[in-house]
Structures are given as C-alpha cells and as structure tokens.
N, C-alpha and C positions, 0 to 999 in steps of 0.2 A: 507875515501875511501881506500880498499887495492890495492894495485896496482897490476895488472896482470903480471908483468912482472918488475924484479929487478935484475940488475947485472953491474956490475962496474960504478957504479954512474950514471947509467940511470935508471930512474923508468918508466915504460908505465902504464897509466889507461885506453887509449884506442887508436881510430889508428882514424885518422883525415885528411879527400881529402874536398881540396876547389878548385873547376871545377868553378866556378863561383865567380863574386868582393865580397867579401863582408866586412862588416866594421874593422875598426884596429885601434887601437891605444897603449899607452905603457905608462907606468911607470918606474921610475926607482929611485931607493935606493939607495941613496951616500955613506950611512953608512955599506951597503953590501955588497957595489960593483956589485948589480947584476940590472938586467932589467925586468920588467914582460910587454909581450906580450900578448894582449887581443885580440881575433878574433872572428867573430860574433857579430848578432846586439843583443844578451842579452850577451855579452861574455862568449859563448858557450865553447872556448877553450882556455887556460892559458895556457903559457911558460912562466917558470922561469928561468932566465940562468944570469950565472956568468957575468964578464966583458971579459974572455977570451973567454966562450964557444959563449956568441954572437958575439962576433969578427970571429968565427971560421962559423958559422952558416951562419953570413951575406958575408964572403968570398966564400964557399960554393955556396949559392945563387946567389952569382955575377956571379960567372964560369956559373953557370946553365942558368943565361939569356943569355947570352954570346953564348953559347951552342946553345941556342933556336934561340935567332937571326939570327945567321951563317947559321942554316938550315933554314931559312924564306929569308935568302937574296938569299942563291943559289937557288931560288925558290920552296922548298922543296923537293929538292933535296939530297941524302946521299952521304956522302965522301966517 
C-alpha cells in the first residue's frame, strides 16, 4: 500500500474517526520495542508505534480525557 502522505517519520494511508465503542486490542514486540494497536471488529485499523511514541500518544490521551471530563463536570460549560 503507498501511503498518502510521508514526512518525518509519519506515514498516513488514511484518516480514521471512531464516534462510536468499538473493539481494541494490542500486541507487542519485546524484541522491537514497539506495540501494535488493532481497532475494529475485523481490525480495520493498525497502529504501530515505538515504546516512546506510545508513551507519547497515551500521555496525549490522558490530557485529552482530562480535558473532556473538566467540560462534562462544569456541566458543559467553557472556560
């Protein structure tokens, strides 16, 4: 598959919204150091990422619920 889009160590094949649960699970390779992320119930979408870039991803994330909660506690309300 060519990827659509290459440039400083990101490759994009395509662009990917999950609005809804859907299945997860994950792999990971000792001998790579990296993790593979499966999403979807035929896993539709792969992420592969180092040990730093998902340390970097899942910190990312964390801020982002964090984020999201804040506005659902002040009852959806903006700062």
């Amino acid at each position: 598959m060519m990827p659509l889009y290459h440039e400083s160590g990101v490759s994009v094949e395509s662009w990917v919204e999950m609005t809804a649960r859907v299945p997860m699970h994950y792999e990971c390779d000792t001998e790579s150091d990296q993790a593979t992320l499966f999403f979807g119930q035929h896993n539709n979408y792969v992420l592969v990422l180092n040990h730093d870039n998902l340390a970097q991803v899942i910190s990312l994330g964390t801020k982002a619920i964090c984020e999201l909660e804040a506005f659902h506690d002040r009852g959806g309300i903006e700062e």
